[in-house]
C-alpha positions as CSV (number, residue, x, y, z in Angstrom):
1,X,30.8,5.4,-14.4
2,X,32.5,2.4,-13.2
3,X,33.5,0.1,-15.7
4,X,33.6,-3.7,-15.3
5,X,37.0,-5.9,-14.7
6,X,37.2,-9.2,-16.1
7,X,37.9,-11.9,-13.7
8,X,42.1,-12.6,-14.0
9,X,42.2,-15.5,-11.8
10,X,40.5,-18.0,-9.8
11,X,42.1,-16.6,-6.4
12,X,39.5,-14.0,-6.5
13,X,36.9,-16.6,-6.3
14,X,35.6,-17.5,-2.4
15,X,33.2,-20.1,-1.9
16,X,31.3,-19.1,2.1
17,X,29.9,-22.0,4.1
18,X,26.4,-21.6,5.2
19,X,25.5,-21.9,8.5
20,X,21.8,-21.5,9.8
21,X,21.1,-19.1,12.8
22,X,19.3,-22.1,14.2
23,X,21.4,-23.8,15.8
24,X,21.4,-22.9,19.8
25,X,25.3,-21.9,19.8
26,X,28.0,-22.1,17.0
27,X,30.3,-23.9,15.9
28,X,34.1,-24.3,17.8
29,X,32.2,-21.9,20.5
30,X,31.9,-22.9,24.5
31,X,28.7,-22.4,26.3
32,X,28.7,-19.7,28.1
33,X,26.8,-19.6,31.5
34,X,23.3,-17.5,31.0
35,X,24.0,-13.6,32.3
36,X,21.3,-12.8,34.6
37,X,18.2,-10.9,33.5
38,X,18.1,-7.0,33.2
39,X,15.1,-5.5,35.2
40,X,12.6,-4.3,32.6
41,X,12.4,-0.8,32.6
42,X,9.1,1.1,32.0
43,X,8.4,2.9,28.8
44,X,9.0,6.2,29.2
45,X,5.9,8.3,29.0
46,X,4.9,10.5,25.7
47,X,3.8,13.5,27.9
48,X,7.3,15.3,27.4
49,X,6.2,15.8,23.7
50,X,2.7,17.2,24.0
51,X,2.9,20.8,23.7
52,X,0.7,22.8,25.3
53,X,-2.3,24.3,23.5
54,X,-3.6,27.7,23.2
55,X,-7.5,26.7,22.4
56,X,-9.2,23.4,23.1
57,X,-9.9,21.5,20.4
58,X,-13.0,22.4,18.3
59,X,-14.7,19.0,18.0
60,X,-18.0,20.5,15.9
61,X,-15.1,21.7,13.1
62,X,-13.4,18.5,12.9
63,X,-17.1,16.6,12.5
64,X,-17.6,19.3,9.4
65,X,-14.0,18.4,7.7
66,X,-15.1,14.9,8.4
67,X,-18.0,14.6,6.6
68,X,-17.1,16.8,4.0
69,X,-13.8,14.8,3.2
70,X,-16.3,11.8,3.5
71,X,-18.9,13.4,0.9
72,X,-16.1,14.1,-0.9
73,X,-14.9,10.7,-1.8
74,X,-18.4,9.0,-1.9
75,X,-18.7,11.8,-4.7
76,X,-15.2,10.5,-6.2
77,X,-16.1,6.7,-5.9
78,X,-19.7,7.6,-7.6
79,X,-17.8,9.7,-10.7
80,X,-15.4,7.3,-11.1
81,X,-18.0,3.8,-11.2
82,X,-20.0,5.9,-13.4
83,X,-17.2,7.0,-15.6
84,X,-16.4,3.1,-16.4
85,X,-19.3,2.0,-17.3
86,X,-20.0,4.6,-19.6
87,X,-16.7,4.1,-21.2
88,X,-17.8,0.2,-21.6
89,X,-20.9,0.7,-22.9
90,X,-18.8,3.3,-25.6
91,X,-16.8,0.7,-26.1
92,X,-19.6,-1.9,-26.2
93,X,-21.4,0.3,-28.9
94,X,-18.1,1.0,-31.0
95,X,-17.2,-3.0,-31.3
96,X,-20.6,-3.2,-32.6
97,X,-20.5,-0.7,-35.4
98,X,-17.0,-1.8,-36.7
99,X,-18.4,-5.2,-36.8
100,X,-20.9,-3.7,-39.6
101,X,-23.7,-4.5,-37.6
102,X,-26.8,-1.9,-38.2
103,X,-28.7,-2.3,-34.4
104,X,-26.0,-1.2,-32.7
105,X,-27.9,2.0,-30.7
106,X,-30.2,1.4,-28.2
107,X,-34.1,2.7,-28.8
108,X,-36.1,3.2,-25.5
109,X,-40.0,3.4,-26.9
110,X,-42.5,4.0,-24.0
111,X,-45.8,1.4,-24.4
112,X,-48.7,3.2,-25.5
113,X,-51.7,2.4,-23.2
């Protein structure tokens, strides 16, 4: 582990100047005249790093993993939202009962008719 120095003297000190990259040239410089423009070269194609396949690709397959993966997460979402709310409604209940209070539990009746 490297341990700390204290600072001897006031040599070691160095205040920089700041100077913003705005300005057009810098400081004590001479313009220079403007080089002339490179032709833009064209973006080398990505076909060097396809590889070749051995079967075509089995779109049915992919659909399937799709809309499992999709079924999936609705499934996680739906767990998850109904998770927290049941943990509120614990805690809803539970603040209720340490308050002393006796009507803390819910009764459903169904209307006689």
């Amino acid at each position: 582990m490297k341990t700390q120095r204290p600072i001897t003297s006031d040599s070691e000190h160095v205040v920089l100047k700041f100077r913003p990259r705005t300005s057009a040239q810098l400081p004590g410089k001479r313009e220079e005249p403007p080089r002339p423009a490179r032709p833009v070269s064209v973006a080398n194609d990505l076909s060097r790093y396809e590889k070749p396949r051995e079967e075509p690709d089995d779109f049915r397959q992919r659909m399937l993993a799709n809309i499992a993966a999709f079924a999936f997460t609705v499934a996680l979402t739906a767990i998850g939202i109904w998770l927290a709310v049941s943990i509120a409604d614990l805690r809803k209940t539970q603040d209720c009962v340490l308050m002393g209070r006796r009507d803390c539990a819910k009764i459903s009746v169904m209307p006689r008719g």
